[in-house]
C-alpha positions as CSV (number, residue, x, y, z in Angstrom):
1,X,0.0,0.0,0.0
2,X,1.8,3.2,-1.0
3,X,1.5,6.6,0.8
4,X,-0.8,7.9,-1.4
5,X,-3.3,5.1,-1.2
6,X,-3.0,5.6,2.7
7,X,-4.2,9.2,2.5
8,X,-6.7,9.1,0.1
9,X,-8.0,6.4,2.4
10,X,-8.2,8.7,5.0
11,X,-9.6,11.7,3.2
12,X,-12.6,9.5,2.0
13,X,-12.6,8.3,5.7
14,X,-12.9,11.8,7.1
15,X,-15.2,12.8,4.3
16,X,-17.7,10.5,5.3
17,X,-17.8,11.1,8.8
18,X,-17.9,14.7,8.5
19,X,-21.3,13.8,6.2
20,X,-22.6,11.7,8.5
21,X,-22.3,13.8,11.6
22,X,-25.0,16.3,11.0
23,X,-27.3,13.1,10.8
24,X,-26.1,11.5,13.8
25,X,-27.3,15.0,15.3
26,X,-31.2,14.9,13.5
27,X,-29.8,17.9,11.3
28,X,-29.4,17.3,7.2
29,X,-26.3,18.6,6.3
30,X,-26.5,21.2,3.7
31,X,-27.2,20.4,-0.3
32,X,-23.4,20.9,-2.4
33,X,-24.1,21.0,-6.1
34,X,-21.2,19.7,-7.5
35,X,-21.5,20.8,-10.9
36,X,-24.3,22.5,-12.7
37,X,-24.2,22.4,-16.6
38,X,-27.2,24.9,-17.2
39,X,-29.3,21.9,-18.0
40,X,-33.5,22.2,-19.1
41,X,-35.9,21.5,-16.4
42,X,-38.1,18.0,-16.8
43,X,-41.1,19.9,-15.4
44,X,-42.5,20.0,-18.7
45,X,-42.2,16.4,-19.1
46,X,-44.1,15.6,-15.5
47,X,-46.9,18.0,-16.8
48,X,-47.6,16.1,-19.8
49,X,-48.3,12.9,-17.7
50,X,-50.8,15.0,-16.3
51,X,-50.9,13.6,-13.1
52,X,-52.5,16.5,-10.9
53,X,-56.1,15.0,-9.7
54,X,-58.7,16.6,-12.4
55,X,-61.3,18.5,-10.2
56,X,-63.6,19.4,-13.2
57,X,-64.8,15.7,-13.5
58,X,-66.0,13.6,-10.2
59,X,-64.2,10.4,-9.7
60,X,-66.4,7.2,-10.5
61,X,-67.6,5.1,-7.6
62,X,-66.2,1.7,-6.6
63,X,-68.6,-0.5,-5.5
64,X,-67.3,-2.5,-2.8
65,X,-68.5,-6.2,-3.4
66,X,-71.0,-7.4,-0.5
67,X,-70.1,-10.5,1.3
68,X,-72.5,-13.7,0.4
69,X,-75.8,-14.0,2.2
70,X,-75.2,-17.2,3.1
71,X,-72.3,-18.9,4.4
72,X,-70.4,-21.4,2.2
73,X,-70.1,-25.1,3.0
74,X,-68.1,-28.2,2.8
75,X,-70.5,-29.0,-0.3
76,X,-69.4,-25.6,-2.5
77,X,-65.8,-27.1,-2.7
78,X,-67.0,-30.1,-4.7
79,X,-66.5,-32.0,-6.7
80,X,-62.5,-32.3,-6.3
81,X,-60.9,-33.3,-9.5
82,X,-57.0,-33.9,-9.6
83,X,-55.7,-34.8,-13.5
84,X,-52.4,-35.6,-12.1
85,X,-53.5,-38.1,-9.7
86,X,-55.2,-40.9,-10.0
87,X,-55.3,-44.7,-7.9
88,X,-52.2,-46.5,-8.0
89,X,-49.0,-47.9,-6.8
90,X,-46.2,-45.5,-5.2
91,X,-42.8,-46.7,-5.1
92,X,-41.0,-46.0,-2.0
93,X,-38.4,-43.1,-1.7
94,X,-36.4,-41.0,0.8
95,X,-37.1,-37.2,1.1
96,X,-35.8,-34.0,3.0
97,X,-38.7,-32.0,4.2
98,X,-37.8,-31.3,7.4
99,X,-40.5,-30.1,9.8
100,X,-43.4,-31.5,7.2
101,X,-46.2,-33.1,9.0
102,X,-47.4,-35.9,8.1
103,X,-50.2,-36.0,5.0
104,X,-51.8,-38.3,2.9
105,X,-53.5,-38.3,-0.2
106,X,-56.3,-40.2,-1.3
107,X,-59.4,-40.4,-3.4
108,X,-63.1,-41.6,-3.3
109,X,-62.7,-45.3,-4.5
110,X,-62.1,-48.6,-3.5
111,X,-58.5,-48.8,-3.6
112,X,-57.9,-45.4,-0.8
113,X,-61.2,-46.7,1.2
114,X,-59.2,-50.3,1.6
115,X,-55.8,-48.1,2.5
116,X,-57.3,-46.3,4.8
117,X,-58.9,-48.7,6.9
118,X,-55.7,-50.5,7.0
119,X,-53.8,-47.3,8.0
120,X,-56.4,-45.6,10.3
121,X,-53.9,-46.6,13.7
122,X,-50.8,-45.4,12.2
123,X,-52.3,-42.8,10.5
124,X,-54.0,-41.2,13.7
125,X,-50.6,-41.9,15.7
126,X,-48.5,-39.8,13.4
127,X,-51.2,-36.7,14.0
128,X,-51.2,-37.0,9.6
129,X,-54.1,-35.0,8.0
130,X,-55.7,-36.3,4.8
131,X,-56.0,-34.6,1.7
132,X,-59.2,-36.2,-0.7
133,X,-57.8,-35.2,-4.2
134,X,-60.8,-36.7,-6.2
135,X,-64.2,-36.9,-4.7
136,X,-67.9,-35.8,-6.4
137,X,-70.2,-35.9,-3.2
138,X,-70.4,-35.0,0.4
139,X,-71.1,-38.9,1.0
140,X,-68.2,-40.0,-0.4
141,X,-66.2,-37.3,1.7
142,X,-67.8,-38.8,5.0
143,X,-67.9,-42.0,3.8
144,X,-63.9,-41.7,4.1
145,X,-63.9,-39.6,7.5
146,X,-65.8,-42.6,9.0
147,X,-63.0,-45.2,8.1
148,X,-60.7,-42.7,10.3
149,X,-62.0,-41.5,12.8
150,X,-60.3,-38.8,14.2
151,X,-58.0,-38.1,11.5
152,X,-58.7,-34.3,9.7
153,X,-59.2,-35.0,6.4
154,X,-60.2,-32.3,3.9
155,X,-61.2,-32.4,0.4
156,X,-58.7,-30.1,-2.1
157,X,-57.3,-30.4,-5.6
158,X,-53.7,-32.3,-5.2
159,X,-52.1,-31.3,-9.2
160,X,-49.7,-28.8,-7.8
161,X,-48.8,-31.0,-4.5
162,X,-48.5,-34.2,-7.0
163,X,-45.6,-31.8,-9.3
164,X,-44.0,-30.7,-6.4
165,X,-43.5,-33.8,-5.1
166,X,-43.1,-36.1,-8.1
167,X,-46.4,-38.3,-7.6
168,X,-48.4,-39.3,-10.1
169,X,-50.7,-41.9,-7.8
170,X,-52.3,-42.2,-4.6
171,X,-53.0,-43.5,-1.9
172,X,-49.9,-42.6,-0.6
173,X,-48.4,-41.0,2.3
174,X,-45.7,-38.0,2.5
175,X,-43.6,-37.7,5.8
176,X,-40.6,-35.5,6.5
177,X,-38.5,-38.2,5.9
178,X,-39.8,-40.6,2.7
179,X,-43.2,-41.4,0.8
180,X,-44.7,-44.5,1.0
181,X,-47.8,-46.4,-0.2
């Protein structure tokens, strides 16, 4: 480092304190121009955007939408319809979610009604919630809430779940640590 480099150093070191002094003290410091080349001013340029509020016309009203006389149910989310998804076998595989709880997927047929009831202990011991990603009715939904009692499950499409996670059939079961069948 020469001697030169040392004292610009600590005239850009001196200059910045002196700048930031005023401010440690709630006072601006005072505006420098630092060169003024008798430039145009862009006023013009902001007028023509004409962005001043126009008093001569009144501003149209928003209506603010009103919320639905009647509350929605279970029933309005149906039918559930996953394309990506559909009854099958899953492979077993190790994953890395750390801090995932426990879900599974299934679907209204006979394949996820057989898995579940098979499931329902170790299912309910891992505190897993169910997604249903195809089901048409409400009795199909309770139909598979009786075979695990319990256990939250909750009808909702499963497409952008089965991309992320590389599935292509259910029933299966995603932990932090693998998904199995």
């Amino acid at each position: 480092m020469t001697l030169r480099h040392v004292r610009s150093c600590f005239w850009l070191y001196g200059l910045v304190s002196a700048l930031a002094m005023p401010a440690a003290f709630g006072q601006s410091p005072p505006l420098v121009v630092v060169e003024d080349r008798g430039s145009t001013s862009a006023l013009p340029y902001y007028e023509a955007l004409n962005l001043q509020p126009r008093t001569d016309r009144p501003t149209p009203r928003i209506d603010v939408p009103r919320p639905p006389a009647t509350r929605f149910s279970e029933a309005d989310m149906l039918p559930v319809r996953s394309a990506r998804l559909s009854p099958g076998d899953v492979s077993r595989r190790v994953i890395q979610a750390p801090g995932l709880k426990p879900i599974f997927l299934v679907g209204d047929d006979d394949r996820s009604r057989a898995w579940l009831s098979k499931r329902a202990d170790a299912l309910r011991a891992l505190g897993a919630m169910g997604l249903v990603v195809n089901v048409e009715t409400v009795e199909g939904l309770r139909t598979l809430r009786q075979l695990v009692p319990g256990v939250p499950i909750a009808p909702a499409a499963g497409d952008d779940l089965a991309a992320r996670l590389g599935l292509r059939h259910y029933p299966v079961l995603v932990t932090a640590t693998g998904i199995e069948q």
